[in-house]
N, C-alpha and C positions, 0 to 999 in steps of 0.2 A: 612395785612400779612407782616411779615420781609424775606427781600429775605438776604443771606448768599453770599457776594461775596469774595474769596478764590484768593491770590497773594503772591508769593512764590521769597520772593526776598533776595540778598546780598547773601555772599560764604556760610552761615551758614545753607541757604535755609530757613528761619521764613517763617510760613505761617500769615500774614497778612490779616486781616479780615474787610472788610465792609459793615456792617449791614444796611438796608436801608427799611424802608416802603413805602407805598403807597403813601402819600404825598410828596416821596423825600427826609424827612430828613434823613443823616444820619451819626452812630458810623462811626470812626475810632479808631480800636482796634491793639496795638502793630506793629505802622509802620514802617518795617524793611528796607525800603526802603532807598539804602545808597550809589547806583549808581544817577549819573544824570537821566538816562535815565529810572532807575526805580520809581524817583520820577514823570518824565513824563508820564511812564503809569498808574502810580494812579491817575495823574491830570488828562488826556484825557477819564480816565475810568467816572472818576465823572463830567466831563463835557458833555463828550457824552450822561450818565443819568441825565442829569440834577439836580445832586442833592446839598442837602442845606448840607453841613457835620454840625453840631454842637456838637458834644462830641468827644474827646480825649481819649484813654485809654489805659493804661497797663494792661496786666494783671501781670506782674512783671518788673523786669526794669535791667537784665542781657541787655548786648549790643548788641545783633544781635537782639532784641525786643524793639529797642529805637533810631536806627541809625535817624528816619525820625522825633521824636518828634520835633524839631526843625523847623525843614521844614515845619510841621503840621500846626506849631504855627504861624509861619509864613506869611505861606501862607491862611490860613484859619482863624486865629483868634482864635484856641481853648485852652483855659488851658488843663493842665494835671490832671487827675484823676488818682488816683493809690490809694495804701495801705500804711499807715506810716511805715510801717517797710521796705519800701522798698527804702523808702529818701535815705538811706546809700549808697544802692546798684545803685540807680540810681546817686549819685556825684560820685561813684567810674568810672561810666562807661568811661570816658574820660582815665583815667589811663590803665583800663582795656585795650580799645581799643588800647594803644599804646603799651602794651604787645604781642596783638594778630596780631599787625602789620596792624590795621584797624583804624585808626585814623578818628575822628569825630567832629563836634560841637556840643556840649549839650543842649540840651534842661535846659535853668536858667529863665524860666517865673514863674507865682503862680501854685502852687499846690492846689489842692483840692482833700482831705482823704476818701478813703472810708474804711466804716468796715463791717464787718459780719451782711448780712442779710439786708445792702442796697440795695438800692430798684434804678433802671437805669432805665428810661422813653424815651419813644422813639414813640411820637405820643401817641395812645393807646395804646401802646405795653411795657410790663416792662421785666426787665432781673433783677434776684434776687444776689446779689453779696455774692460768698460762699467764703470764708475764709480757704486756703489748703495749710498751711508753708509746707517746707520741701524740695522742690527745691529749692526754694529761702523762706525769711524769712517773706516776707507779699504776699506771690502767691496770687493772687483771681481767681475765676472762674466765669463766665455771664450765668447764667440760666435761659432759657427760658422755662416756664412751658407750656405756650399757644402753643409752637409747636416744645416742646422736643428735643431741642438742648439745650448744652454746650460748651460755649466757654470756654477750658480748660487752655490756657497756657501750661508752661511745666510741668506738674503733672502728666497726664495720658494716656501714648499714644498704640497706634494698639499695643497687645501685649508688652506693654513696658512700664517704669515710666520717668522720668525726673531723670538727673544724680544729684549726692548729694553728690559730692568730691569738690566744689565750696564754696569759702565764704560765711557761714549762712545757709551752707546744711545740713540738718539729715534725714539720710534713714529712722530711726524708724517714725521720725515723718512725713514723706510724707506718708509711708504708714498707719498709723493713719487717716489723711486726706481725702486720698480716700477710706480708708472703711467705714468713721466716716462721712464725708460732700459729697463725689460721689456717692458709690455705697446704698445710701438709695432712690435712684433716680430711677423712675420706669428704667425695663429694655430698651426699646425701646428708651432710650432718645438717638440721637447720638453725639460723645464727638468729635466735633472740635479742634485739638490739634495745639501748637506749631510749630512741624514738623511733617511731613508725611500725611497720609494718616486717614480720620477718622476713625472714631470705633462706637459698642454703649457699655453704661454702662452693659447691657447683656455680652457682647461676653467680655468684661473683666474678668467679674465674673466669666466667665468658663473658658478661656482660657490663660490670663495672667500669667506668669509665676512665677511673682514677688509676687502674690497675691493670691497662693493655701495656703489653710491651711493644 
């Protein structure tokens, strides 16, 4: 079983995710971690569970979703996994950061591409990689079939989408996305977002407002 651990870190508030099974291996998924002392409690958290991390991941690579790749690398040994369309977005982030008054070190280790319908292993456990431009230009999302969770990124959130006035955003095409690659996902999956608070793909379908027809 993959247990979902949830960390809410740097002014932007990223929710930061650590995916971990029985054995102890596990994801790090969009480490927003960009204080010292937030880097410490993802280090004390995976110390305290003893676990092995072995994968890196984006699910897009805006900066308050990248502040820790670095540190990751680091301190753990793991490349970076993401989407090629998001290369761009991730060498901007340094520039970014010094706009938004948040300055950082980048993550400049190898890359490794994922595309639509990769396939993430994790023990026995697999997450399906869905492909959902429109916030950013190579968003992916981590689908877990075995026990109906989605790691969203920022595409799909409690009542709400990801903003798309940002470099490489189109509102038609985000919503293309999550009608096209989210919501064909049984209802009960629940959608692990970016920020806030989860959801499932049900309660979007009803109640999101971006998404009545």
């Amino acid at each position: 079983m993959l247990t979902v651990k949830i960390f809410q870190f740097n002014p932007v508030s990223v929710n930061t995710y650590i995916l971990y099974n029985n054995a102890k291996e596990a994801l790090i998924i969009d480490p927003g971690c960009y204080f010292e002392e937030e880097k410490q409690t993802l280090k004390s958290f995976i110390e305290k569970e003893q676990l092995l991390p072995v994968q890196l991941l984006n699910t897009h690579c805006h900066l308050d979703h990248i502040f820790g790749n670095k540190w990751v690398y680091e301190t753990y040994g793991l490349e970076l996994f993401l989407h090629p369309n998001e290369e761009q977005v991730l060498n901007f982030g340094p520039q970014s950061g010094k706009m938004w008054g948040l300055p950082f070190d980048n993550y400049e280790g190898p890359l490794h591409f994922l595309q639509q319908h990769d396939i993430i292993k994790i023990g026995e456990h697999v997450l399906k990689v869905l492909l959902a431009p429109g916030h950013s230009p190579g968003s992916i999302c981590f689908y877990c079939a075995e026990q109906n969770f989605l790691i969203g990124g920022d595409v799909l959130f409690h009542q709400s989408i990801g903003r798309t006035d940002l470099p490489g955003g189109n509102h038609e095409v985000l919503l293309a996305s999550i009608r096209e690659q989210l919501f064909p996902l049984p209802d009960h999956v629940i959608v692990y977002p970016g920020h806030g608070e989860s959801s499932t793909i049900g309660h979007e379908k009803k109640f999101n407002p971006y998404l009545q027809t």
